[in-house]
DRENDO-1510 file (C-alpha; in Angstrom, 1 decimal, always signed):
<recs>
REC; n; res; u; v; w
REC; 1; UNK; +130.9; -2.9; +106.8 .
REC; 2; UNK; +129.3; +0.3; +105.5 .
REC; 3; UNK; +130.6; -0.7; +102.1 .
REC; 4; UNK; +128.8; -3.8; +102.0 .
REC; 5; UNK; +125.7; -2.3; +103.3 .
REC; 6; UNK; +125.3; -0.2; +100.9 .
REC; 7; UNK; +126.0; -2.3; +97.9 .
REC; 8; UNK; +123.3; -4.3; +99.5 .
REC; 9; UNK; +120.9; -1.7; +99.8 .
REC; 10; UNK; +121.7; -0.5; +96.0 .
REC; 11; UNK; +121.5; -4.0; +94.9 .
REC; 12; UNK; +118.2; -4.8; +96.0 .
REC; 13; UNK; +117.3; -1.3; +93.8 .
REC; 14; UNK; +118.6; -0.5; +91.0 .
REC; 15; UNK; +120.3; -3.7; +90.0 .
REC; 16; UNK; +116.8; -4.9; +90.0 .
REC; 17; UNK; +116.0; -2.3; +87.5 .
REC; 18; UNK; +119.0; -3.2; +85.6 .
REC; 19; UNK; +117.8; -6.8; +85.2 .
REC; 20; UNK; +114.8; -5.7; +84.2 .
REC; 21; UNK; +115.9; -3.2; +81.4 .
REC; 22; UNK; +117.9; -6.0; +80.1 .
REC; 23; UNK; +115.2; -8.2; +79.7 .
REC; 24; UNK; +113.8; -5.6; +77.2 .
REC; 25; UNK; +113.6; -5.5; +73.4 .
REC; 26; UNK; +117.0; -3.6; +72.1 .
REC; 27; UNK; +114.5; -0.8; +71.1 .
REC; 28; UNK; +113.0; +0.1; +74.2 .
REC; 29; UNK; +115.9; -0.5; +75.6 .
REC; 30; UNK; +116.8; +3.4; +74.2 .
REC; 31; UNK; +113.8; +4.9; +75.5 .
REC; 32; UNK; +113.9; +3.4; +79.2 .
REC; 33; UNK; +117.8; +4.0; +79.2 .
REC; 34; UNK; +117.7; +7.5; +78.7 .
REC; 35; UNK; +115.0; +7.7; +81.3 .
REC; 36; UNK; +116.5; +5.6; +83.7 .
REC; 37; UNK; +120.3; +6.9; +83.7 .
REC; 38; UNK; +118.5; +10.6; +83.7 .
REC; 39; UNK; +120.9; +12.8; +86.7 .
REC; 40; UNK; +117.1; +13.9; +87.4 .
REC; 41; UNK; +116.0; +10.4; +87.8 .
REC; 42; UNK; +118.7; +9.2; +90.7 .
REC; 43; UNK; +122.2; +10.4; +91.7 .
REC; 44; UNK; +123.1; +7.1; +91.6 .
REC; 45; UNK; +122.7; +6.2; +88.2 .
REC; 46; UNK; +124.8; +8.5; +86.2 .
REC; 47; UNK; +124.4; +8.8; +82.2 .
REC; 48; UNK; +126.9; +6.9; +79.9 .
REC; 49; UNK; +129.3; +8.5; +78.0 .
REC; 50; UNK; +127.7; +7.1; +74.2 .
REC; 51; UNK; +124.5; +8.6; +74.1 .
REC; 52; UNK; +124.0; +6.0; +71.2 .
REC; 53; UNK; +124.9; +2.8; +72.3 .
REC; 54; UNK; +122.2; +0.1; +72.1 .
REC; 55; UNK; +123.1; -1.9; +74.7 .
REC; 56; UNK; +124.1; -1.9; +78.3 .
REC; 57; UNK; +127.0; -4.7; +79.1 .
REC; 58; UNK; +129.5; -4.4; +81.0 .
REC; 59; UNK; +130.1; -0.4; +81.2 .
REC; 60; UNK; +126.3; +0.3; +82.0 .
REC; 61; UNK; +127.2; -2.1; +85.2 .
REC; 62; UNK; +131.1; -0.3; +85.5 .
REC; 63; UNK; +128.8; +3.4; +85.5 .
REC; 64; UNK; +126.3; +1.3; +88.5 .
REC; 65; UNK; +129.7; +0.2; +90.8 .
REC; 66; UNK; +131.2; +3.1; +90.4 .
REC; 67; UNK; +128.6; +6.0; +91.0 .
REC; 68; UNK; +127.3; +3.6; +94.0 .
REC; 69; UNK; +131.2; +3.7; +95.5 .
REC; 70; UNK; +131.5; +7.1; +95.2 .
REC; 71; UNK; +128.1; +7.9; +96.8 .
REC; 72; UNK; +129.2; +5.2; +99.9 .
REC; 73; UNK; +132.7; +7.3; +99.6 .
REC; 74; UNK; +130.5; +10.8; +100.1 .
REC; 75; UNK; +128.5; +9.1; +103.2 .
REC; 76; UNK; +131.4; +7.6; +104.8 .
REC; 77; UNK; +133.1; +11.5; +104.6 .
REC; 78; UNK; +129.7; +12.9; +105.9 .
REC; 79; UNK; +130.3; +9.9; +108.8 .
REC; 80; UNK; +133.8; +11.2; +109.4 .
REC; 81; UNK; +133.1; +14.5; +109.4 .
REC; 82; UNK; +130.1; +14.2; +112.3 .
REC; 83; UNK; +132.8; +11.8; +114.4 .
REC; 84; UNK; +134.8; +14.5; +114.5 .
REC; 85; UNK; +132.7; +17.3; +115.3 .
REC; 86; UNK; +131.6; +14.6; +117.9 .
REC; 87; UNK; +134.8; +14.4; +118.9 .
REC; 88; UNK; +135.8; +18.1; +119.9 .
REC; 89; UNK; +138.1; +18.5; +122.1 .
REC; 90; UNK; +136.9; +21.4; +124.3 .
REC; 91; UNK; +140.9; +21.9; +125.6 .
REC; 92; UNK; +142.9; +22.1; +122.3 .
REC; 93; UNK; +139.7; +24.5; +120.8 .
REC; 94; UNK; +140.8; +27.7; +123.6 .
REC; 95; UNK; +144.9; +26.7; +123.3 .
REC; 96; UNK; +145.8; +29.7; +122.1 .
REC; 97; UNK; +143.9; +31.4; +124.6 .
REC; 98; UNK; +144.9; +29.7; +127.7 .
REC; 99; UNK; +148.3; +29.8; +126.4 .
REC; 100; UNK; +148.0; +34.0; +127.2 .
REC; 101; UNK; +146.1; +33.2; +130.4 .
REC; 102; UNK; +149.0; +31.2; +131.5 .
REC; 103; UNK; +151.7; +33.4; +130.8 .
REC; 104; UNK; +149.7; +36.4; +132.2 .
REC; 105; UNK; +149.3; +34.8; +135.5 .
REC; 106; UNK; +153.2; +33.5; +135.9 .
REC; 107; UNK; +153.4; +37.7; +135.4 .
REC; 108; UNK; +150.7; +38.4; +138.0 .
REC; 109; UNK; +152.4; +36.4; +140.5 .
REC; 110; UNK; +155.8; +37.7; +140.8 .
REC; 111; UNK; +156.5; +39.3; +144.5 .
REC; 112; UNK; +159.0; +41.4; +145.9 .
REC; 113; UNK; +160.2; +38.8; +147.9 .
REC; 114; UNK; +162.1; +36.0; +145.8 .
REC; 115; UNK; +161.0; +33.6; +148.4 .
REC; 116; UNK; +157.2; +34.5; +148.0 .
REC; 117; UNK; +157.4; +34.7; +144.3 .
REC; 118; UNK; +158.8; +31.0; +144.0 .
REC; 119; UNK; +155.9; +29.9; +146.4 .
REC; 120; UNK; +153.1; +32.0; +144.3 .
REC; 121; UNK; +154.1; +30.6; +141.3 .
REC; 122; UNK; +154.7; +26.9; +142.4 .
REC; 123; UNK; +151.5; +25.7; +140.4 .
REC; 124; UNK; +151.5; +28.0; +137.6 .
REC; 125; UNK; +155.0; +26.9; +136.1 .
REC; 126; UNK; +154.8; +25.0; +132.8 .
REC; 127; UNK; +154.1; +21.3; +133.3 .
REC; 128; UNK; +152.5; +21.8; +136.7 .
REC; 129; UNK; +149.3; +23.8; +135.8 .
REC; 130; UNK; +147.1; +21.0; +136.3 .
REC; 131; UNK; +143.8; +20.2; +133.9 .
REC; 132; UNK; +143.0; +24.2; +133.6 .
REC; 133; UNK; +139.2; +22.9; +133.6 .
REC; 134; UNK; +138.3; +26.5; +134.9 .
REC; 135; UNK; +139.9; +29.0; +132.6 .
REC; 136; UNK; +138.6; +26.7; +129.9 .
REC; 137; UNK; +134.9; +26.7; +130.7 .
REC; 138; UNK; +135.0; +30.7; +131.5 .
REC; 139; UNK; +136.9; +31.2; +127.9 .
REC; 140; UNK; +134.2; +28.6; +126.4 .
REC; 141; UNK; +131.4; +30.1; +128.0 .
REC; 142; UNK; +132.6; +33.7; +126.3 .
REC; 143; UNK; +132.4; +32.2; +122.8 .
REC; 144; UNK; +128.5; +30.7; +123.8 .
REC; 145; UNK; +127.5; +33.7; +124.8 .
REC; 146; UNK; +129.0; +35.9; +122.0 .
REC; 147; UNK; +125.6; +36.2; +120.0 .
REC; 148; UNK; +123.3; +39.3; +119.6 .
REC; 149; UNK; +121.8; +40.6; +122.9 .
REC; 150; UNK; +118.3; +42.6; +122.7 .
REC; 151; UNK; +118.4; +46.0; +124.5 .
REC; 152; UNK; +115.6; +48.1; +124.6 .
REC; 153; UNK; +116.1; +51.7; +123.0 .
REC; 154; UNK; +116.5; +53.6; +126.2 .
REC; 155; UNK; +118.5; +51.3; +128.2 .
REC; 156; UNK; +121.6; +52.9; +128.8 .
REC; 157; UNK; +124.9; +51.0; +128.9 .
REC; 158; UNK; +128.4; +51.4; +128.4 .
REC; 159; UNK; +129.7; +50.3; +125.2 .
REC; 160; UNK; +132.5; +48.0; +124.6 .
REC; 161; UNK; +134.0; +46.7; +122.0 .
REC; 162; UNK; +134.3; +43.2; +121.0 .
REC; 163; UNK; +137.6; +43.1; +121.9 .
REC; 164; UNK; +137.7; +45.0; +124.8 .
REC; 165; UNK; +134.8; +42.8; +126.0 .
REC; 166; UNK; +137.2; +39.7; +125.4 .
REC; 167; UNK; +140.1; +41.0; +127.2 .
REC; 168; UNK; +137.9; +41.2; +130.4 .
REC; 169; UNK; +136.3; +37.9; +130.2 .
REC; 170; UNK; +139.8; +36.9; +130.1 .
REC; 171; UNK; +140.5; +39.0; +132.9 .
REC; 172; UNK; +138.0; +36.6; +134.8 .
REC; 173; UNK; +139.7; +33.2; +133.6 .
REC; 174; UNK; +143.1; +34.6; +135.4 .
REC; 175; UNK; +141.1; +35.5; +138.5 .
REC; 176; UNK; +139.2; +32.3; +138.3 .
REC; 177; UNK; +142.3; +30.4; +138.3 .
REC; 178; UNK; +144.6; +32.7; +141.0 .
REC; 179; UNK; +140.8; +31.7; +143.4 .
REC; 180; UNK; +141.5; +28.2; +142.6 .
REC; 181; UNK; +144.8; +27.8; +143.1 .
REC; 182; UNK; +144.9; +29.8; +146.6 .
REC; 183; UNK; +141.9; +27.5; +147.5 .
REC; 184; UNK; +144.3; +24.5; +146.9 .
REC; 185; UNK; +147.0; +25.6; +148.8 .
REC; 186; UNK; +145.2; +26.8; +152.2 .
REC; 187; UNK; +143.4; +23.0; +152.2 .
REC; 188; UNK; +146.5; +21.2; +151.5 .
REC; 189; UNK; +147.8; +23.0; +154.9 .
REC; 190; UNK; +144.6; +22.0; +156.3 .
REC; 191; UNK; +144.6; +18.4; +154.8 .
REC; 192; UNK; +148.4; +18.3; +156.1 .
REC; 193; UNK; +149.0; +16.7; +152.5 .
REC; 194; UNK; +151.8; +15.8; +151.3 .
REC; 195; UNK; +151.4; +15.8; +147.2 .
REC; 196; UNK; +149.4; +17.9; +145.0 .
REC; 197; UNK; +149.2; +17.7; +141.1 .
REC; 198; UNK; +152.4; +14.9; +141.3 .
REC; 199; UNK; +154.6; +16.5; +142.9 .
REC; 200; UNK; +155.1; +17.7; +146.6 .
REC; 201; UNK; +152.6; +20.1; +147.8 .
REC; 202; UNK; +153.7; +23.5; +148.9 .
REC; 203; UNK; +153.3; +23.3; +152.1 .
REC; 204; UNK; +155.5; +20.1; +152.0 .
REC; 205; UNK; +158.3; +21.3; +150.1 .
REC; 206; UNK; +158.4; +25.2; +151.7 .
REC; 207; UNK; +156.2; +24.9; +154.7 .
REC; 208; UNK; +153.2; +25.7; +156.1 .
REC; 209; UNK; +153.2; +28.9; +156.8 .
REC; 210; UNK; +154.5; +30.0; +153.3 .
REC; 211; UNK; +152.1; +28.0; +151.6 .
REC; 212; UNK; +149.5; +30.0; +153.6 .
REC; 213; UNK; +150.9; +33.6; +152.4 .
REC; 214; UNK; +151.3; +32.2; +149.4 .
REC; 215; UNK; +147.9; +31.4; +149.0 .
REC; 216; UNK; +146.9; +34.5; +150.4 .
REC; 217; UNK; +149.1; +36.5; +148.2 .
REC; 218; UNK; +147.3; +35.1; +144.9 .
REC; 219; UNK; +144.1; +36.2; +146.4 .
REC; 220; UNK; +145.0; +39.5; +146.8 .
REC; 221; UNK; +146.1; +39.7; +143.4 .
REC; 222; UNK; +143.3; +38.3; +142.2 .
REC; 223; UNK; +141.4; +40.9; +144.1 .
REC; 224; UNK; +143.3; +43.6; +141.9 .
REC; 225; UNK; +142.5; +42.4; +139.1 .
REC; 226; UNK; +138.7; +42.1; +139.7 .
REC; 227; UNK; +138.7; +45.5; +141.1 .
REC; 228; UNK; +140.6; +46.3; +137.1 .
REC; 229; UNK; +137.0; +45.3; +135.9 .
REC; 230; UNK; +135.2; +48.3; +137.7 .
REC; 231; UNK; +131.8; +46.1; +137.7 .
REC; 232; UNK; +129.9; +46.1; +141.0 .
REC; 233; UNK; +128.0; +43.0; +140.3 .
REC; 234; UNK; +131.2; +41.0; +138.6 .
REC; 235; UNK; +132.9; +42.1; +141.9 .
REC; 236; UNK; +130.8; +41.0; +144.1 .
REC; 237; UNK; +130.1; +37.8; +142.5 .
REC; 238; UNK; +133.8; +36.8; +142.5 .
REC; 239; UNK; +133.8; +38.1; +146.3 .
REC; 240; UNK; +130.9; +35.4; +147.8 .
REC; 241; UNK; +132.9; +33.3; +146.0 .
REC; 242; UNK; +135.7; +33.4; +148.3 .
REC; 243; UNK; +133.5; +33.7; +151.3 .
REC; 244; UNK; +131.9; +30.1; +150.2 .
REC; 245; UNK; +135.4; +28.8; +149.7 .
REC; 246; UNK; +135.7; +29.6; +153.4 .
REC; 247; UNK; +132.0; +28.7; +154.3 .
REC; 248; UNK; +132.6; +25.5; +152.8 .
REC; 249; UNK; +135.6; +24.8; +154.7 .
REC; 250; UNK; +134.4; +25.2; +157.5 .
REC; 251; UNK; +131.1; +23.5; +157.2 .
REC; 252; UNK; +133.5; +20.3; +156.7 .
REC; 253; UNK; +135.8; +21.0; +159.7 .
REC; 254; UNK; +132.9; +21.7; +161.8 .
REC; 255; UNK; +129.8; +19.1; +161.2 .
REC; 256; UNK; +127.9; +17.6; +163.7 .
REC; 257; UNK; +127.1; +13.6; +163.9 .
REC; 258; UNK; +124.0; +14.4; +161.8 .
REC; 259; UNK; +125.1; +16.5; +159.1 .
REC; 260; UNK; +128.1; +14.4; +159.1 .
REC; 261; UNK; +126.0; +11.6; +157.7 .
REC; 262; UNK; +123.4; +14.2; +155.7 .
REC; 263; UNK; +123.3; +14.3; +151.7 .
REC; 264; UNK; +121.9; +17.6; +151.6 .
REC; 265; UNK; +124.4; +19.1; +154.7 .
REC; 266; UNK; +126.8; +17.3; +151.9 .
REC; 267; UNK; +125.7; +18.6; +148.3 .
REC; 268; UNK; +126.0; +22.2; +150.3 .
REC; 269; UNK; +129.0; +21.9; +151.2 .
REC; 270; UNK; +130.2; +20.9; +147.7 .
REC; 271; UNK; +128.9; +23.6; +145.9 .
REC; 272; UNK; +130.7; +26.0; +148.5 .
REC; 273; UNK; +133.6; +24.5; +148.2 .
REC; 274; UNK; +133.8; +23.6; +144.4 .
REC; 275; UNK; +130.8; +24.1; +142.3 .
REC; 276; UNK; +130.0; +28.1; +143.6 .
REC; 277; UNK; +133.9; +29.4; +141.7 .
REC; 278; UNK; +132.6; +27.6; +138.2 .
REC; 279; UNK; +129.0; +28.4; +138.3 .
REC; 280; UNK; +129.7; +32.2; +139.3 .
REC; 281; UNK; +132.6; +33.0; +137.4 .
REC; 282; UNK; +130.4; +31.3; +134.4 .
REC; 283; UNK; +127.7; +34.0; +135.5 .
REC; 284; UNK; +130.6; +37.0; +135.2 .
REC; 285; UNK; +131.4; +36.1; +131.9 .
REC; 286; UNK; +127.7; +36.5; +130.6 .
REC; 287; UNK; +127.0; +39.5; +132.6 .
REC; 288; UNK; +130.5; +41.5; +131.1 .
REC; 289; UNK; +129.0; +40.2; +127.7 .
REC; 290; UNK; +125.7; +42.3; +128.9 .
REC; 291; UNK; +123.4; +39.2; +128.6 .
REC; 292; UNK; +120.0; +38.9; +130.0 .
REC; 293; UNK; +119.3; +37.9; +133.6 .
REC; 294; UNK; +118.2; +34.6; +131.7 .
REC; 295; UNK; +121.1; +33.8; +130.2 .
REC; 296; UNK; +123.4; +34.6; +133.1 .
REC; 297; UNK; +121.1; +32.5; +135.4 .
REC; 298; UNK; +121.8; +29.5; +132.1 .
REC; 299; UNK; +125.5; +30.3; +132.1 .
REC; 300; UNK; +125.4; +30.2; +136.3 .
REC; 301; UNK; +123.6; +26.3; +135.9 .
REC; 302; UNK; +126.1; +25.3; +133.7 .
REC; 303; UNK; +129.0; +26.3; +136.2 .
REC; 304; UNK; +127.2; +24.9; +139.3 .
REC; 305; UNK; +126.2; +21.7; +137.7 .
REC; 306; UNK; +129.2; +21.2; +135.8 .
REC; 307; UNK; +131.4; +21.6; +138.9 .
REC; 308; UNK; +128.9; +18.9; +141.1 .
REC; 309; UNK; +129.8; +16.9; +139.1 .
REC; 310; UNK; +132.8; +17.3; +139.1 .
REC; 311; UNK; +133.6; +16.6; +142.9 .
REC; 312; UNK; +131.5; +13.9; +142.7 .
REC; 313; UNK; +133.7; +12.0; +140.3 .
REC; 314; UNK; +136.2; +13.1; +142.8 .
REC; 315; UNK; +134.5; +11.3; +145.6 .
REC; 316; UNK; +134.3; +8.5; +143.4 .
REC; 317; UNK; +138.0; +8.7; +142.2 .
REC; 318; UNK; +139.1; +8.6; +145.8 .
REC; 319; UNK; +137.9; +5.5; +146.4 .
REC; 320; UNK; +138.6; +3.8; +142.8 .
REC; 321; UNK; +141.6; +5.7; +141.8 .
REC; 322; UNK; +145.4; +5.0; +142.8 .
REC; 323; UNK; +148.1; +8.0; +143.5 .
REC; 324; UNK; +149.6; +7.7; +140.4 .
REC; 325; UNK; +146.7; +8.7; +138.4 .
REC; 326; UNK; +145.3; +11.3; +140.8 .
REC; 327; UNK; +148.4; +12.8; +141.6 .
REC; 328; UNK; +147.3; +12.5; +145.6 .
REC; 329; UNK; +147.3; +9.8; +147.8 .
REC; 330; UNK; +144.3; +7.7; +147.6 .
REC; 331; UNK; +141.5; +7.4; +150.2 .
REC; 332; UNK; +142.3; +10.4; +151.5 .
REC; 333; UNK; +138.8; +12.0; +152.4 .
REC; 334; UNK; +138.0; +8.7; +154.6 .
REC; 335; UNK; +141.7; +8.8; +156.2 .
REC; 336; UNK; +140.9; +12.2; +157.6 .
REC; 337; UNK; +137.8; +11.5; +158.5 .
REC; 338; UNK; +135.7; +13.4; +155.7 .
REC; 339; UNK; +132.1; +11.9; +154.9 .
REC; 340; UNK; +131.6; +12.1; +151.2 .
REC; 341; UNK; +129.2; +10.6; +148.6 .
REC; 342; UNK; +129.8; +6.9; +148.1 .
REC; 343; UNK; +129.5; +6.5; +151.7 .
REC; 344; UNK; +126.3; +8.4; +152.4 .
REC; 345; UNK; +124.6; +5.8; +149.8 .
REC; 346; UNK; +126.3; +2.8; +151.2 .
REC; 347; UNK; +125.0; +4.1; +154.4 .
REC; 348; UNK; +121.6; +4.3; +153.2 .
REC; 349; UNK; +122.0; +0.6; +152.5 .
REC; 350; UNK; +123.5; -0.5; +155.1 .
REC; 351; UNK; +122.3; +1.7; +158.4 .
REC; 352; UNK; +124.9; -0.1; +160.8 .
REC; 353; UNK; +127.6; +2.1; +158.8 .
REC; 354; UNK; +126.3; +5.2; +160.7 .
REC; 355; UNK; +128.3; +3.3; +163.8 .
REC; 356; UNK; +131.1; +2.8; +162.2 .
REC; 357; UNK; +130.8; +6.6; +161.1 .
REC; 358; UNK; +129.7; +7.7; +164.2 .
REC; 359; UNK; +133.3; +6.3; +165.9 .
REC; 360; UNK; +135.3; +8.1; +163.3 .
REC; 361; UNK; +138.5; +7.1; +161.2 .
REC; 362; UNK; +141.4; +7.2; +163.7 .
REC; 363; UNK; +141.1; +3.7; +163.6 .
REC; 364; UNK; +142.5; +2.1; +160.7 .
REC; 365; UNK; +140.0; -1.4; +161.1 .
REC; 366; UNK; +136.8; +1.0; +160.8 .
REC; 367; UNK; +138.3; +2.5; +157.6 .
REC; 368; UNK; +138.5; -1.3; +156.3 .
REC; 369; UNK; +134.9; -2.0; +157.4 .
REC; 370; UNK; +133.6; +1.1; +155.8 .
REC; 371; UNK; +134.9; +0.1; +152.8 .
REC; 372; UNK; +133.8; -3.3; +153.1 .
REC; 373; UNK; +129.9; -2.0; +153.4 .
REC; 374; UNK; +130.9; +0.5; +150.4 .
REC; 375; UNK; +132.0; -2.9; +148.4 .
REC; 376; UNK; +128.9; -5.0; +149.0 .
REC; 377; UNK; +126.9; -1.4; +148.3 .
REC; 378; UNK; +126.0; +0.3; +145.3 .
REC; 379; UNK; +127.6; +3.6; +146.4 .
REC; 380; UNK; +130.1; +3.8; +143.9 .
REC; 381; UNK; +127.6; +3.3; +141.2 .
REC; 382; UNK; +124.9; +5.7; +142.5 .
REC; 383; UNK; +127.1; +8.3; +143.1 .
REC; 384; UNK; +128.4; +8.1; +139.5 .
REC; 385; UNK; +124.9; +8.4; +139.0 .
REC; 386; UNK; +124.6; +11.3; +140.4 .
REC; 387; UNK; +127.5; +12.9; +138.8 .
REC; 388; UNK; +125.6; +12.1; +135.4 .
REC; 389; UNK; +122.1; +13.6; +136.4 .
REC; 390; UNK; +124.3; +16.8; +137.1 .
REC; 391; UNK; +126.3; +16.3; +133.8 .
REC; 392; UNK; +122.6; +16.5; +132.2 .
REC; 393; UNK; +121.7; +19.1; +134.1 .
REC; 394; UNK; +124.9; +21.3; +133.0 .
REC; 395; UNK; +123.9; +20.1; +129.3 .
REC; 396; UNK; +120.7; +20.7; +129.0 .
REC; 397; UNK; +121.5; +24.7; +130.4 .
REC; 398; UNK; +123.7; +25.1; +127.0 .
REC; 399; UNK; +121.0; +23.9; +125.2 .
REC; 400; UNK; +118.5; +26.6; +126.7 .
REC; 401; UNK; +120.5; +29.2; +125.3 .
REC; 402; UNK; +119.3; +31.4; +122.8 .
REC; 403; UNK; +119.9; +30.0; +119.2 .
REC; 404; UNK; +122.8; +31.5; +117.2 .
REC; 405; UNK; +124.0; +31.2; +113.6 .
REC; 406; UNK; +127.8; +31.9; +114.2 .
REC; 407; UNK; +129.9; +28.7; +113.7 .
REC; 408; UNK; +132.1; +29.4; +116.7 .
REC; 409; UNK; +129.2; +29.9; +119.1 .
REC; 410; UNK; +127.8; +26.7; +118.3 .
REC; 411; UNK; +131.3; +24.7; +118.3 .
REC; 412; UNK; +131.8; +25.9; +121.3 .
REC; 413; UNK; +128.6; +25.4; +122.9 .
REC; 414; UNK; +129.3; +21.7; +121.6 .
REC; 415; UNK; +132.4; +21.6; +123.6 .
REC; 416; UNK; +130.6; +22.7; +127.0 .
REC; 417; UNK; +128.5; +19.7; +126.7 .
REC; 418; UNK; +131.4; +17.7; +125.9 .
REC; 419; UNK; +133.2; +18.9; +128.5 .
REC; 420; UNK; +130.2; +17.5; +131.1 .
REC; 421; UNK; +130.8; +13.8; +129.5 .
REC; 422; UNK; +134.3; +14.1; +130.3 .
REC; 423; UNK; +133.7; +15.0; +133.4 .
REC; 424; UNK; +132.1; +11.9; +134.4 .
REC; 425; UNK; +134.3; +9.8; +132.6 .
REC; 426; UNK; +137.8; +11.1; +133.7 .
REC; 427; UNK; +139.9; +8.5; +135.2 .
REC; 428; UNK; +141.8; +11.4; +137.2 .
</recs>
């Protein structure tokens, strides 16, 4: 298709001009020739070989075809080459990286207790790790921020190498990942759920009360590590972290009728509970790279937006996914009785849901009329919608950040935004 293009664009050009030269005299024929097949004149008329042929036939045409396929050839390469920079995958770009993360953490988690260290490490064995979203933005994020910082002469700060810097910021994409998974294992005791990632959760397979200890255990050891980082501010940061977790939790097991059925009770919650471990470990990693207050507050959008948008594809997922593909059973925030997005908009539609609501989920026949107002609503779809204004939120921080030069800042600057499009389009 591009082929044809082209040779129609050329065709309409210089094979015009090529009609036209042939319609002259043979001896102007020399003097517009040399002109006309000039490099200076067009790249794609090339000069022939015989300086002193007379006429143009068949090899003046041969020179036209040719230079004109290999000039479609150079913009169907440029084409390629900007699919696939448009195609980065954001994952395969920190491999090597989270490759170290993941064996540091199946070292981090080894107990005393055999039976403790089986349960710690349930969901950091190979195959079982799960998407790794967060280690992958924090080790992302390090890259975006690596660029020149301004200091003024007399501020005084310790000085790290590049390296050393590195090894920390990985330092927060093990702690950022020990957070998460302790967060999954005290709800799935909570949730009383029965699979997590595929497979049986922990507190199925081992029980309750391990899977709590467990859970516990990795926060602990994420609290050594973050102590390792002897950084006030990255300390505390990481530490309202794990008070939101609980905040969040809470505000969900706890809600009265009206916040129950509020967006904004809602989009708090989520942030506790999801988006405050992204968009504050994102803030860590600019802060140990000694970036502005600026920057940070850019790399701390990112994070929150990024992980809004996140649950709210999950909200979404719940209703439109199947267990297979989300390695949980289905429907499970309406089934115990959790409020989320698509509802509060079909709600908003459709007032007389708030009864149905109101009378909660116990009953299985109000869980089929809830989801019967939720079909004939545009919940779904605004939700999604919602997801996307975050996703645009997320990308538009990256692009606030300071220019840079450096390849591998900008590639992976590239892959933070792609990461917020795959957000929103994940199927699970």
């Amino acid at each position: 298709m591009l082929l044809t293009r082209e040779l129609s664009r050329i065709s309409r050009g210089g094979f015009n001009r090529f009609r036209w030269l042939l319609s002259l005299p043979a001896e102007q024929q020399q003097h517009h020739r040399h002109h006309l097949f000039s490099p200076t004149n067009s790249s794609i008329f090339p000069a022939p070989l015989d300086a002193s042929q007379q006429v143009l036939g068949r090899r003046a045409i041969y020179y036209w075809v040719s230079n004109a396929v290999k000039s479609i050839g150079q913009q169907v390469h440029h084409q390629s080459s900007a699919v696939a920079e448009e195609q980065l995958d954001p994952f395969s770009l920190v491999a090597d990286e989270l490759s170290l993360v993941a064996n540091k953490l199946r070292a981090m988690v080894i107990a005393e207790v055999p039976k403790l260290a089986s349960a710690a490490e349930y969901f950091f064995r190979m195959g079982v790790e799960g998407k790794r979203l967060r280690p992958t933005v924090v080790l992302l994020m390090a890259t975006a921020l690596n660029a020149p910082v301004p200091r003024s002469p007399s501020e005084v700060a310790v000085d790290f190498s590049s390296k050393e810097v590195r090894t920390r910021q990985q330092c927060i994409a093990e702690i950022t990942e020990m957070i998460h998974v302790a967060s999954l294992l005290h709800d799935d005791v909570l949730d009383d759920a029965d699979t997590r990632r595929g497979i049986g959760s922990l507190n199925f397979v081992m029980g309750n009360k391990l899977a709590v200890l467990a859970g516990d255990f990795l926060l602990s050891r994420a609290c050594v590590a973050l102590a390792s980082l002897k950084n006030t501010e990255v300390v505390s940061l990481l530490a309202t972290v794990v008070e939101h977790l609980v905040t969040g939790e809470t505000m969900q097991m706890t809600t009265s009728a009206d916040q129950r059925c509020s967006m904004e009770y809602y989009m708090q919650k989520t942030y506790y509970k999801t988006a405050s471990l992204i968009s504050n470990s994102c803030k860590a990693i600019a802060l140990l790279a000694g970036q502005t207050a600026e920057v940070s507050m850019m790399a701390f959008e990112y994070g929150k937006n990024l992980g809004l948008a996140f649950q709210l594809i999950d909200d979404v997922l719940d209703f439109t996914g199947t267990s297979a593909t989300l390695g949980k059973g289905s429907l499970s925030d309406i089934r115990h009785g959790i409020v989320t997005a698509p509802i509060l908009f079909a709600m908003e539609e459709y007032p007389q849901l708030r009864d149905v609501v109101d009378q909660g989920f116990d009953d299985p026949r109000n869980v089929d009329l809830a989801l019967e107002y939720l079909g004939k609503s545009r919940g779904i779809q605004r939700t999604r919608e919602l997801a996307t204004k975050h996703a645009n939120l997320a990308s538009d921080a990256i692009d606030s950040l300071p220019e840079s030069d450096d390849e591998d800042v900008q590639r992976s600057r590239r892959a933070l935004v792609e990461l917020t499009q795959r957000v929103i389009t994940r199927t699970k």
